[in-house]
TITITOR-840223 format. One record per residue (C-alpha): residue in one letter; z, x, y. Coordinates in steps of 0.05 Angstrom, whole numbers, plus 5000, padded with zeros to 4 digits. Each point is the difference from the previous one (the first is absolute). Layout:
// TITITOR-840223
AZXY ...
This chain:
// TITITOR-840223
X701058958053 X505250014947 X501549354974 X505249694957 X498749574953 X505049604970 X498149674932 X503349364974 X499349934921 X502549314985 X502049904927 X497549524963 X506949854961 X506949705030 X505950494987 X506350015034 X500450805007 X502050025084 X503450635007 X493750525001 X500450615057 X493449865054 X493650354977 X500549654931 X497149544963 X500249724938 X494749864946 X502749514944 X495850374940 X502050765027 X506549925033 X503450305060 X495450525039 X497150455060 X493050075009 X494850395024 X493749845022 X495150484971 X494850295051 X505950025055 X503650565028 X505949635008 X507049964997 X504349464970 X506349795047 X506049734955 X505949645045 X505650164947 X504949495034 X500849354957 X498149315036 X503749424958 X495749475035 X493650364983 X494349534976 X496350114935 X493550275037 X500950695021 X496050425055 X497050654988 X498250445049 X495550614996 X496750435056 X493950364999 X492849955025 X495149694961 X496349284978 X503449474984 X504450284927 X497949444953 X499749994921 X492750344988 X498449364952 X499849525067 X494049945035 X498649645069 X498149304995 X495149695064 X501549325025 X492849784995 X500450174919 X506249564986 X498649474963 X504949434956 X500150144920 X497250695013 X503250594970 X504050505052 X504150384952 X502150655024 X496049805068 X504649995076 X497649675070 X502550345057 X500749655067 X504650055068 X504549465017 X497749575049 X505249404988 X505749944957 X504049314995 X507649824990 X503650134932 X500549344964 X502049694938 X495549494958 X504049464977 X502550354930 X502550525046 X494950524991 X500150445063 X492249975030 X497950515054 X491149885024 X497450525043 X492250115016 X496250724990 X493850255045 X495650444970 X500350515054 X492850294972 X496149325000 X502049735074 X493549705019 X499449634937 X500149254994 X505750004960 X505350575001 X505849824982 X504949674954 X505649614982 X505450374950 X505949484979 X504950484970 X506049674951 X506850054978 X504150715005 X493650335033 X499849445061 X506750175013 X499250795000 X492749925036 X502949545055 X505650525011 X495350625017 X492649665013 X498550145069 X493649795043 X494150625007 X503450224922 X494550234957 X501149554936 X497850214930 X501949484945 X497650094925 X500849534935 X497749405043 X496749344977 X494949645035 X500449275023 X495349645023 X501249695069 X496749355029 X501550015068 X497250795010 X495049695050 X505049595040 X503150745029 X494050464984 X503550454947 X498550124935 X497649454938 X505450234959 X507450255016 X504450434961 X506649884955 X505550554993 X505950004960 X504250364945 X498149604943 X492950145013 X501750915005 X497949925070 X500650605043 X500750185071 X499350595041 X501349915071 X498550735058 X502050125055 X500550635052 X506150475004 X505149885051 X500749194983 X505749685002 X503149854923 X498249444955 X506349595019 X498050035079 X494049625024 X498250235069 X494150305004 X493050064976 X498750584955 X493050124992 X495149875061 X493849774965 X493150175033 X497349425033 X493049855014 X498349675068 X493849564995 X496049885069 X499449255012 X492150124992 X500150264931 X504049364971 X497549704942 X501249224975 X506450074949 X502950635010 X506550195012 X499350555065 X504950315031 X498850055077 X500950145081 X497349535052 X501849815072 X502749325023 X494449645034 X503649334994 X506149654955 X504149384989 X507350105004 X503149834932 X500649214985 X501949624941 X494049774951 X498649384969 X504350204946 X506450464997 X497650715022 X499550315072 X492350095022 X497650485056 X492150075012 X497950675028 X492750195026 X499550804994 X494450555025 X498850604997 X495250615024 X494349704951 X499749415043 X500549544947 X505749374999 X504949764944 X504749385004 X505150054947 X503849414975 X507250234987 X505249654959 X507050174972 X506449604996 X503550625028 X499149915080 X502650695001 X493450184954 X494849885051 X497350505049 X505050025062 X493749995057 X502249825062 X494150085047 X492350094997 X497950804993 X506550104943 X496850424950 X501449834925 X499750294937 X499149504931 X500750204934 X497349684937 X496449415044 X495049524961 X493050025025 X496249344990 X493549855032 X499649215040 X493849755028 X497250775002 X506350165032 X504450544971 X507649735000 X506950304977 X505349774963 X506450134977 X500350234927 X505350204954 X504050635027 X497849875070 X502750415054 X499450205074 X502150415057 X498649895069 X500150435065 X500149935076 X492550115013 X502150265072 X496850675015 X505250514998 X505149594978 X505350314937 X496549884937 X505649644964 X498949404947 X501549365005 X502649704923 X505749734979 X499150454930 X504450554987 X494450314955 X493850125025 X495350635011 X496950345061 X497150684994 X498350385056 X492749915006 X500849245007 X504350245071 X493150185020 X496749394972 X504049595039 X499050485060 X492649945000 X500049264996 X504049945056 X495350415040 X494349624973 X503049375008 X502150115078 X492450035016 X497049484954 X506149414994 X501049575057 X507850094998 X503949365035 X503950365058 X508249895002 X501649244982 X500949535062 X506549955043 X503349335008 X498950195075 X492149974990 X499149354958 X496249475028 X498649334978 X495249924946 X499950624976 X500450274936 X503850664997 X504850554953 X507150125025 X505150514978 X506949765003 X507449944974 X501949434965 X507149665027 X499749344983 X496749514942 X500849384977 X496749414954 X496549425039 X498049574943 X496050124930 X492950295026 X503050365073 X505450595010 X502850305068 X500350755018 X503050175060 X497850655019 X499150485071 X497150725022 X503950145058 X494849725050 X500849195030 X493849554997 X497349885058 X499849184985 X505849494984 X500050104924 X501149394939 X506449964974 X500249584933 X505149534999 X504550194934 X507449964975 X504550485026 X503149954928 X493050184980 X498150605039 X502050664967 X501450655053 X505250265046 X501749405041 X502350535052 X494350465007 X494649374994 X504249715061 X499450735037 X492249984976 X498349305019 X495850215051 X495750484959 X499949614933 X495049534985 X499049614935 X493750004960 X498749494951 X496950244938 X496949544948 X498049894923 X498550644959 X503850415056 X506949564991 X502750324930 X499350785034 X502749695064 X506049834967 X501850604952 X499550465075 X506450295015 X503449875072 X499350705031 X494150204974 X493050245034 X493649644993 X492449975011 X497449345004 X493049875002 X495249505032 X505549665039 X497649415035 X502549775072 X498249305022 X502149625069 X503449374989 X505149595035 X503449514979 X499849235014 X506749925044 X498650765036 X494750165058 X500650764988 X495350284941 X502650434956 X497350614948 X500849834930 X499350654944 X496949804936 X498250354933 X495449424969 X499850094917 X494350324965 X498150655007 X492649985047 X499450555046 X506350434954 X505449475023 X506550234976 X507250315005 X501650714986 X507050264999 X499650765031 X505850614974 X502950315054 X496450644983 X494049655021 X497650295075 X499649395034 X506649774976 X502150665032 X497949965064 X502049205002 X507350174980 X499350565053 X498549465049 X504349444981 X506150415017 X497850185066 X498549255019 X505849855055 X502549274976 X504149965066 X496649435033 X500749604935 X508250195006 X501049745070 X497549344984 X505049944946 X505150235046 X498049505053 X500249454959 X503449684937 X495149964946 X500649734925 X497450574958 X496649474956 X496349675050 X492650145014 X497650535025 X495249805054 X503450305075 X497550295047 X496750615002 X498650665035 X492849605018 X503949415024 X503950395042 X495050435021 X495849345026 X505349715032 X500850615036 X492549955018 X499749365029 X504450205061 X495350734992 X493550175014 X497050284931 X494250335043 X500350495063 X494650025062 X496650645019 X496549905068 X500349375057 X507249975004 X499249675065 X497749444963 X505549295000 X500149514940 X494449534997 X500849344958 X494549844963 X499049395016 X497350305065 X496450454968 X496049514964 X498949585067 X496750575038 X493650335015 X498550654955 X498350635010 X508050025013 X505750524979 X507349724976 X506950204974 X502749474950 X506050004959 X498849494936 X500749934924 X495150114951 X499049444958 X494450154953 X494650585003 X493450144958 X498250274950 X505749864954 X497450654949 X500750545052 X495250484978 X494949475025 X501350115066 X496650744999 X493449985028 X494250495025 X498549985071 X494850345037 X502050085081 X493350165019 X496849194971 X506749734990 X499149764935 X503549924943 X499350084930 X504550014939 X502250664961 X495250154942 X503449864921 X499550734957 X494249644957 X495749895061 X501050785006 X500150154936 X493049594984 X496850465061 X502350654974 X497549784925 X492549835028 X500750725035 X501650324942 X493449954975 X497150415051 X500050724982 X502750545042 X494650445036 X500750784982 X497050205061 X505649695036 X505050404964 X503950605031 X498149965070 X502950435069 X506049415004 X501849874937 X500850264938 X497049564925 X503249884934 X495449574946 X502849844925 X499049504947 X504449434977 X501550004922 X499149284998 X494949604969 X497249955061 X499550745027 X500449835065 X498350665049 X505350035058 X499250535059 X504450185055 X499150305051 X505750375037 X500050095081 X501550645017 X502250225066 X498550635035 X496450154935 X506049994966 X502649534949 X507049675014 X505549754975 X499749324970 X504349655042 X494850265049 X494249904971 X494949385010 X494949964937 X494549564984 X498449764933 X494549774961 X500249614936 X507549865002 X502949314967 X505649715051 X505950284954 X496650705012 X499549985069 X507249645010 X503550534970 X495050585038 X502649595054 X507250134983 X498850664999 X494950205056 X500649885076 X494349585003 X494149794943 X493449645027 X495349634946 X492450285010 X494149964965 X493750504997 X493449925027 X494150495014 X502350315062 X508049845004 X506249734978 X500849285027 X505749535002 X500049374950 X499149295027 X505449805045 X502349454965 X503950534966 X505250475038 X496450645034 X506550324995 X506650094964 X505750375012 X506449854976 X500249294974 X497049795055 X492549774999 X495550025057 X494149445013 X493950145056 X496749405033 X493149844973 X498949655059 X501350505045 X500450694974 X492850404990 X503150564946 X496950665013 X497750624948 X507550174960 X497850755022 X502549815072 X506850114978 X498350734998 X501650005075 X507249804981 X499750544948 X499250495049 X505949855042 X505850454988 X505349455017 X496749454964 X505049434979 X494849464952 X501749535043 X497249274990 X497849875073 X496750605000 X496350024932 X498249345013 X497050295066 X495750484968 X497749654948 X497149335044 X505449544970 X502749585044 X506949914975 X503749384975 X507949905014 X504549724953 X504149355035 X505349524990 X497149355018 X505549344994 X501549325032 X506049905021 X503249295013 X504950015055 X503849575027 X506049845048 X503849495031 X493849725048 X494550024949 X496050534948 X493250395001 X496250454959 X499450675007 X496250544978 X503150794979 X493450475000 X504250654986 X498550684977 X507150314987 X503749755061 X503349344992 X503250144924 X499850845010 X496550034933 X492650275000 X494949484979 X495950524970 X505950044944 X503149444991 X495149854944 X501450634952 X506550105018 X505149564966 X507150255044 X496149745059 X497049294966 X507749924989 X501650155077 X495049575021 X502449394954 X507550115014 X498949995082 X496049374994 X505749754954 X504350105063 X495249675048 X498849394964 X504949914935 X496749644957 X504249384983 X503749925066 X500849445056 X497250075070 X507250195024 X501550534965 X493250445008 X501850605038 X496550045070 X494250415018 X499050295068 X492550365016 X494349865041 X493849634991 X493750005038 X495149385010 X492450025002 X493949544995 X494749944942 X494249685017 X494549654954 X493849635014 X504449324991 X507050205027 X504950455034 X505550204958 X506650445020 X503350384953 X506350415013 X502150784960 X505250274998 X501150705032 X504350595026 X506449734938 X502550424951 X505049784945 X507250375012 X501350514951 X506449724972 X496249394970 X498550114933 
């Protein structure tokens, strides 16, 4: 490619000569003149019109294709060879410009311009770069043209030595530029730049090399790519500079935490969200208890990119020079891809909707309100279009004090709530603009009330420190999220919220605790029954007080409250229940499965086994450490392979990511394990069967599992649907339901009793075999029990609850004991 060079020859005398035509340049022993650069085909390009405000340095600009068109008495100087008191006469160090700093003056009012040169050749050296602190006439011209990615070439230098090289990891010695000492600079760049007097964009894209995070070595200066595993938003350090920590990974499945510092905020990597991907130049390397660690070194830069599969490929920097060749699009690409099956990426940050109390959670939100509490505490008032489902803190502060729209935080009373954030977090608090979108991480909500109130409250906390990446990020609006918030904000109807205010006369600086949408809602409730009956309508009202004075087995219709119910953590109410003993067990954790498939990966799969009549084998070996061998084996039907929606497979070998995501995938996947004559299932402490998200358990107590090669007989059936049941059927397993099981305390006006739910997917109309992968219907679940018992309220205003309950005797070698469940109730549909 043709490229440009333009060469600035700085004299080494003053004169006052200003009026010269461009492509001049003056030498003080020879006079006015052109030149050519011998060994070029080029053409000199004169600009005959005068410029009286022309400075004494002159640019001259040649084209051609060739090397670099120095004097033939310079030779190239390495880094590694520079040494103080050595002689470098007619010697020149080329570098790019990886920083430059502001033009200054010294205090005699010599102008002083310091950049710092990579040596593009020597990247994986220790030390490969260089400070150049350029003086006088030539700081002024070099800080006029020098732009970052410039290849740099500067002759008649002297050496210093420089005692605080190992403080930023650059070179022993730095070196000293001016006129007096016949200094001279030549500075290249491609064709089609802007001129010297513009400064917008980087002229020459230096080749960069990427070094894998496995191949780092204890103080070098890398450049690199690596995945977000985890981070700390940025926070002040002990002293004046920002600090952000940031755990990367990549495919060599090795980890770095780097330690980041600048006193720029706007210098640190903008990563919003586990799974960004980042790129770091010029990053320190130090090794820490045989750890590998990065740090931020002189010239330090970064981009970072939405690590969403798919998702534009656009950097995130607030430089307006930076490089990004195409091949690092495909980098960033295939890390993505990567990362999306190896990072456990944080789904979409909580709702206001779905907090709960003691809980520690990430919101997205719009700032609309802030204001100082005292020295170590600040206020943000903040919403997301979506109303918390419990009576929310409101910190008692100044209206003087409090800094929004009075009018829209009046509107948005009912959607706000305040967050206290403390210590390190109180500085960024305060310099976040009114308006602006946020990510705030690791809130905390607690349930307090206070001394002279008998309804609880939810308080929102952002303790200081930084444990588990506690912190505030401010988000552009180009961000995504920020996108489809806005998007939602403006639908949000505030209507409700207006024809309060029209009903009554309010001070707009009063507090901002009335009544909500909930409130309403409840009071509505309590005249209401919040759940509908589906059989015995002949039933009347029985009081329980009755109830509890007769003679079970009996049948009843009550109408009551619900004053408490266990267990508080809902997910603990799932249980396994077999219908054939009647037992019940609890739902197996992922490492009780995961510890049975690990003890079954040591059995080898059988050959012999392999492509049979039903189903068709695949063997290969992991590139691990471990080689693990995985088979599957794919079900055919009709001797015909199907699609994989379709398709049941069983695998041997497979770690519980593998067979998660085959289960993603494929209609149904069954663990087995080889032995001389067949396939077999594993033990039943782990699930027989998975399809979906949704695990399936046997009873060891009462199933007998049969030879896997039964299921042949479903294979053969040309309508054949992989249905649980009848897999289950085949295969001896005698299957387990998944069931809500709860106590519920009701009461009315006569007395209370407690009552048991055993429900599959009737009473809330959520499966039970769901509830505990899916988090839309953990939400459900929490916000209709929110409705039946609101956690915080008095007996009078709980909504009422109308639904049948059976009684019925237990008997035990000491007692007879009568219980009562609830049955035939389902929650109305317009409760949550």
């Amino acid at each position: 490619m043709p490229v440009i060079m333009t060469i600035v020859r700085l004299a080494f005398l003053k004169w006052k000569n200003s009026n010269f035509p461009e492509g001049l340049w003056i030498d003080p022993c020879r006079g006015l003149k052109a030149k050519r650069v011998r060994g070029f085909k080029s053409e000199i390009q004169f600009n005959k019109k005068k410029d009286k405000a022309a400075m004494p340095v002159q640019l001259l600009k040649i084209k051609g294709e060739s090397e670099t068109p120095l004097p033939s008495h310079l030779q190239k100087e390495n880094l590694q060879d520079l040494q103080e008191g050595c002689d470098h006469t007619n010697k020149y160090i080329q570098g790019i410009v990886t920083l430059s700093y502001p033009l200054t003056k010294l205090g005699d009012g010599t102008d002083f311009f310091k950049i710092v040169l990579q040596d593009s050749d020597n990247l994986s050296s220790k030390i490969n770069s260089i400070n150049v602190l350029i003086y006088g006439k030539m700081a002024e011209e070099c800080a006029r043209i020098t732009r970052h990615g410039e290849t740099f070439i500067v002759a008649g230098f002297k050496v210093i030595k420089l005692p605080t090289a190992k403080e930023d990891g650059r070179h022993g010695c730095h070196l000293e530029v001016s006129e007096e000492a016949g200094s001279t600079i030549y500075i290249c760049t491609k064709p089609g730049t802007t001129a010297a007097s513009e400064t917008a964009s980087v002229s020459v894209a230096p080749k960069y090399v990427y070094t894998p995070l496995n191949h780092l070595k204890d103080g070098t200066i890398v450049n690199l790519y690596g995945v977000v595993k985890f981070f700390k938003p940025p926070y002040i350090s002990k002293g004046t500079d920002y600090c952000s920590v940031v755990t990367l990974v990549d495919p060599s499945d090795v980890k770095l935490t780097c330690s980041l510092f600048s006193g720029n905020l706007d210098a640190l990597p903008k990563i919003y969200k586990v799974g960004d991907i980042v790129r770091f130049h010029r990053i320190k390397i130090r090794e820490y208890n045989g750890q590998m660690q990065g740090i931020t070194s002189g010239g330090f830069a970064s981009l970072t990119f939405d690590g969403t599969v798919g998702a534009p490929v656009v950097p995130r920097t607030s430089s307006k020079v930076y490089t990004f060749m195409d091949e690092e699009q495909k980098t960033v690409e295939e890390l993505r891809i990567w990362a999306a099956s190896n990072i456990s990426i944080s789904g979409p940050a909580a709702k206001l909707s779905g907090v709960q109390p003691m809980q520690f959670f990430d919101l997205t939100c719009q700032l609309v309100g802030k204001a100082k509490v005292d020295g170590s505490s600040f206020l943000l008032k903040v919403w997301d279009g979506t109303r918390c489902p419990y009576p929310t803190w409101k910190v008692p502060v100044e209206a003087k004090d409090l800094e929004g729209d009075k009018v829209l935080l009046h509107q948005l009373r009912d959607l706000v709530v305040d967050i206290l954030v403390y210590d390190n977090h109180v500085q960024l608090a305060e310099s976040l603009k009114i308006g602006s979108f946020l990510r705030i991480y690791s809130i905390h909500t607690k349930q307090a009330s206070a001394d002279n109130e008998d309804v609880s409250h939810i308080e929102f906390h952002l303790h200081g420190g930084t444990c588990y990446g506690r912190g505030i990020g401010a988000l552009p609006e180009s961000n995504p999220d920020v996108k489809e918030l806005k998007a939602f904000l403006e639908s949000v109807h505030l209507a409700d919220s207006q024809n309060v205010e029209s009903m009554c006369s309010m001070d707009m600086d009063s507090t901002f605790g009335n009544v909500t949408d909930l409130e309403l809602h409840l009071q509505r409730c309590q005249q209401l029954s919040v759940t509908v009956l589906t059989d015995h309508q002949d039933l009347s009202n029985t009081e329980l007080k009755t109830i509890i004075n007769s003679t079970a087995p009996q049948q009843y219709r009550i109408r009551a409250k619900l004053r408490a119910y266990k267990p508080q953590k809902l997910h603990q109410s799932v249980k396994l229940h077999c219908s054939r003993c009647n037992s019940l067990q609890e739902v197996p954790d992922r490492d009780d499965f995961d510890f049975i498939l690990r003890g079954s990966a040591g059995t080898a799969s059988n050959p012999e086994l392999h492509n049979t009549s039903w189903y068709e084998s695949v063997t290969w070996t992991t590139q691990d450490q471990k080689q693990r061998e995985i088979t599957i084996h794919f079900v055919k039907r009709d001797e015909m392979l199907q699609n994989p929606e379709d398709t049941l497979l069983m695998i041997e070998g497979g770690t519980l990511k593998e067979i998660w995501k085959l289960s993603r995938r494929f209609k149904c996947v069954i663990p087995v394990r080889s032995t001389e004559d067949d396939l077999e299932l594993l033990d039943l402490s782990a699930p027989f069967l998975l399809q979906g998200n949704v695990k399936y358990y046997g009873c060891k107590q009462c199933s007998t599992p049969k030879p896997v090669k039964n299921l042949s007989s479903l294979a053969a059936e040309q309508q054949t649907s992989w249905e649980p049941t009848e897999i289950a059927q085949v295969l001896g397993i005698e299957l387990l339901q998944y069931v809500f099981i709860m106590k519920f305390t009701l009461v009315d006006e006569t007395g209370a009793l407690n009552a048991y739910l055993f429900d599959y997917e009737k009473f809330f109309q959520i499966p039970a075999s769901e509830i505990l992968t899916n988090n839309f219907l953990q939400q459900k679940m929490q916000m209709t029990m929110n409705t039946l018992c609101p956690p915080g309220r008095k007996l009078g205003d709980l909504p009422w609850l109308e639904c049948f309950i059976r009684s019925y005797n237990v008997r035990d070698a000491m007692k007879n004991q009568v219980y009562y469940q609830i049955f035939d109730t389902t929650v109305t549909e317009d409760v949550v």
